[in-house]
Structure formats: structure tokens, C-alpha cells
C-alpha positions as CSV (number, residue, x, y, z in Angstrom):
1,X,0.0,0.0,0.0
2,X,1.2,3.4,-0.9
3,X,2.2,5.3,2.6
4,X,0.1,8.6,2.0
5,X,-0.1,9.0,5.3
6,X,3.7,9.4,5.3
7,X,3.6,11.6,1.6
8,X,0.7,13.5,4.1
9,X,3.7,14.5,6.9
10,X,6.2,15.2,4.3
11,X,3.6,17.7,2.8
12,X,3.0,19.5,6.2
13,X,6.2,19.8,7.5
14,X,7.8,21.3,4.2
15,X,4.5,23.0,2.7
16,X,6.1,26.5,3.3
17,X,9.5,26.7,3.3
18,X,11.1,27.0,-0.7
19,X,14.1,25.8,-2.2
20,X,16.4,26.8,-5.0
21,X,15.8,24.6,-8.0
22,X,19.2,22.8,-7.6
23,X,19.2,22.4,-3.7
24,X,19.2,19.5,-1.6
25,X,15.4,18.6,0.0
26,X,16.4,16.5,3.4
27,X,14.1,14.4,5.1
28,X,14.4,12.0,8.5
29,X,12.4,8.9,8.3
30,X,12.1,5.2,10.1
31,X,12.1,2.0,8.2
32,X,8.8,0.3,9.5
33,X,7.6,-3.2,10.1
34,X,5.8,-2.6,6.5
35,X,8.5,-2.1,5.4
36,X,10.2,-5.1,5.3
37,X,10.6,-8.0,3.1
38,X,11.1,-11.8,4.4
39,X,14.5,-11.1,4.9
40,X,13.7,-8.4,7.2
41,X,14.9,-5.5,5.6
42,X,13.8,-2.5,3.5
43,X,11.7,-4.0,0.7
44,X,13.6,-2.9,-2.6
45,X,10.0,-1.7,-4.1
46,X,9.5,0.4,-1.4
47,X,13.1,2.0,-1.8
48,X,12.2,3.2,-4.7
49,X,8.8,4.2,-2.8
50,X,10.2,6.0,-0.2
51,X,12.8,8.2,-2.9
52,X,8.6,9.9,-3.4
53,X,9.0,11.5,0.0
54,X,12.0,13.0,-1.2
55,X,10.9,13.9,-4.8
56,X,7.8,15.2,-4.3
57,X,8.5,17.7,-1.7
58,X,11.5,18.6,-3.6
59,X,9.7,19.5,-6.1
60,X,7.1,21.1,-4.4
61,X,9.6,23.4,-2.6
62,X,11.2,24.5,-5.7
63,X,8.1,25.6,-7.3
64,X,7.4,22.6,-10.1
65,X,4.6,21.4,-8.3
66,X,2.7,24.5,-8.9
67,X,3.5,24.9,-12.4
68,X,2.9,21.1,-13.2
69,X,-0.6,22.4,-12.3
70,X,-1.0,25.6,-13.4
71,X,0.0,24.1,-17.1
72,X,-1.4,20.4,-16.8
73,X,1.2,19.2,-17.2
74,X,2.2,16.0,-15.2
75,X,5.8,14.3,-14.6
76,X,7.1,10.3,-14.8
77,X,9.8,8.4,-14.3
78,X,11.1,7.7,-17.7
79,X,14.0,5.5,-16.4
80,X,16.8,5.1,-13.3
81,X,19.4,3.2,-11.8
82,X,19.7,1.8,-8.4
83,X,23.0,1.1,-6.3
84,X,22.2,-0.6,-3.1
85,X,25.5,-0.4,-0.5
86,X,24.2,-1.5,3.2
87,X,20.8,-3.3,4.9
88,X,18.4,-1.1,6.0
89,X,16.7,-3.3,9.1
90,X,13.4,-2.8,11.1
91,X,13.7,0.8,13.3
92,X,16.6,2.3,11.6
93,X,16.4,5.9,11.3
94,X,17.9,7.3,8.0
95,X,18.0,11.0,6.3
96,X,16.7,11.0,2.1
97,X,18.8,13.5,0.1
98,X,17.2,14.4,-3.0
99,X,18.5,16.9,-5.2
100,X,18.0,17.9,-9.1
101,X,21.6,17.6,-11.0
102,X,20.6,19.0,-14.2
103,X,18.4,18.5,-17.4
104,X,19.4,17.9,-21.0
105,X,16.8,18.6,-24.1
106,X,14.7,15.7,-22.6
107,X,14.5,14.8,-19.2
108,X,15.4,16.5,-15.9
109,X,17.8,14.1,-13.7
110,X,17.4,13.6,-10.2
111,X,19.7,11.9,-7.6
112,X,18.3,10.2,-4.1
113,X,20.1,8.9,-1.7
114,X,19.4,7.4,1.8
115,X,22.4,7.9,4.6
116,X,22.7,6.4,8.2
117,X,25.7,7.6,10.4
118,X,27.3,9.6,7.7
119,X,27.2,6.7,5.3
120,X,25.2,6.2,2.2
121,X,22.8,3.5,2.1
122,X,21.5,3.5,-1.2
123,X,22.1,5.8,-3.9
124,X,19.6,6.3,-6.8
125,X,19.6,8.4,-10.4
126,X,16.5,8.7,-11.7
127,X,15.3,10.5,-15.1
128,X,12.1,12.4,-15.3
129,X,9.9,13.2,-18.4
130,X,7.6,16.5,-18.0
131,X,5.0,15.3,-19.9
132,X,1.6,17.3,-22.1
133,X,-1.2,15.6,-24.1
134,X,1.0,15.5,-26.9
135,X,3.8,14.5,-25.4
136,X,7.1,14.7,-23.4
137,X,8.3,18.6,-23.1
138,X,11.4,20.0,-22.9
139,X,13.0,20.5,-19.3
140,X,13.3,24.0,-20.0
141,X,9.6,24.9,-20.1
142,X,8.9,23.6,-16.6
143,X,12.0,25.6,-15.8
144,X,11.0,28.9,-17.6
145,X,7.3,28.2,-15.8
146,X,9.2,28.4,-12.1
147,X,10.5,31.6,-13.2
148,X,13.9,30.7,-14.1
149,X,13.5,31.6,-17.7
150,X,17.1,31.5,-19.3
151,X,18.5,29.1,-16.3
152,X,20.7,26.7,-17.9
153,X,21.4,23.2,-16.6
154,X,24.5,22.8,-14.7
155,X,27.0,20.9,-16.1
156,X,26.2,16.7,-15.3
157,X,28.9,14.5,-13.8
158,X,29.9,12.1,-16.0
159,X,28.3,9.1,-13.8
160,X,25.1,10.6,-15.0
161,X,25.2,10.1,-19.1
């Protein structure tokens, strides 16, 4: 089941505060008993699950949420890799960084990662379409829509392409 009730917190406690288009959203969060697979650790579907609480705020903090609206226009995940490095158990508290790292003519490219004790847990790149009725859209309209018309993307670290 989806946590919304989760998506629900995240949306309170980061509702007002904004963010610059390429910061970093931080959030603290438990892995729960639901969490779990048989092997009692974090389910790898719900990995990718929990990187929502960091994306949506993000992006809801840096103005794209608003825009996606305003325009009807919606966003996917048109791809991603995964890199899992330690066990997440039952209980364990862990901060999700989630940050965009650029956009080409395409898709905008956003890395996640969960830490514990100053060390990275899981690391994730994922590649987002902004997407019309007719279509995917370039990065740069949802960009221009946030008010950063003429913003160019940052240049990508070569892990990325």
C-alpha cells in the first residue's frame, strides 16, 4: 500500500518553506515493520517508494509542483538506476537527500540517496519526463514556468550520461 499518510507528513512539515531549483530537500524517516521484506529489511520496491518522499517535496519546494498544475502538465519516471550499498533493518532511522543535477533537451535528472551515520545506504539516479497531451516537453519549459526563464542546466557528472 502506498504510505500517503507518510507523503501527508512530508507535505506539512515542508509546505512553506522554498528551495532553490538545484538544492538539496532533506528528510528524516524510520524503516517500519511494513516495510520489510522476508529477509527483514527494506523492501527494494519500497526503496524506490520512499525516494517519493523526497521527490515530491522537492519538487514542491522549488516551485514545479505549482506549475505542473497551473499548465497540466504531469511528470514520470522515464528511467533510473539503483545502487544498493548496506541493509536497512526494522527501526533504523535514515536522512533521504534528493536533489535535481541537471536537465538535458529531454529529461530533468534527479539523484536520491538514503544515509545512516554519515554513510550512504542506497544511492539512486533517476530521469524524469515532463509530460503534455501531446507529449514529453522539454525540461526547459517547466523551468521557464518556475521563473527561471534563461537558467541553464548545470554541467552533469559524467556518472550521470
Amino acid at each position: 500500500m502506498y504510505p500517503f499518510i507518510r507523503l501527508m507528513k512530508e507535505h506539512l512539515a515542508y509546505r512553506r518553506s522554498s528551495l532553490d531549483l538545484l538544492g538539496t530537500h532533506v528528510s528524516r524517516h524510520i524503516c517500519w515493520p511494513w516495510d520489510l521484506d522476508p529477509w527483514r529489511e527494506l523492501n527494494n520496491g519500497r526503496t524506490l517508494t520512499l525516494f517519493d518522499l523526497g521527490r515530491i517535496p522537492l519538487m514542491t519546494r522549488t516551485g514545479m509542483v505549482q506549475s505542473l498544475i497551473r499548465h497540466r502538465w504531469g511528470v514520470t519516471v522515464a528511467g533510473g538506476s539503483l545502487r544498493y550499498r548496506r541493509r536497512v533493518r526494522i527501526f533504523h532511522r535514515f536522512e533521504l537527500r534528493s536533489r535535481i543535477i541537471g536537465w538535458d533537451h529531454r529529461f530533468l535528472y534527479v539523484e536520491h540517496a538514503m544515509w545512516r551515520n554519515g554513510e550512504a545506504l542506497n544511492h539512486a539516479l533517476l530521469r524524469l519526463a515532463v509530460t503534455d497531451a501531446a507529449g514529453i516537453l522539454a525540461p526547459g519549459r517547466l523551468v521557464e514556468a518556475i521563473g527561471d526563464a534563461g537558467r541553464m542546466s548545470p554541467p552533469m557528472p559524467d556518472w550521470v550520461i
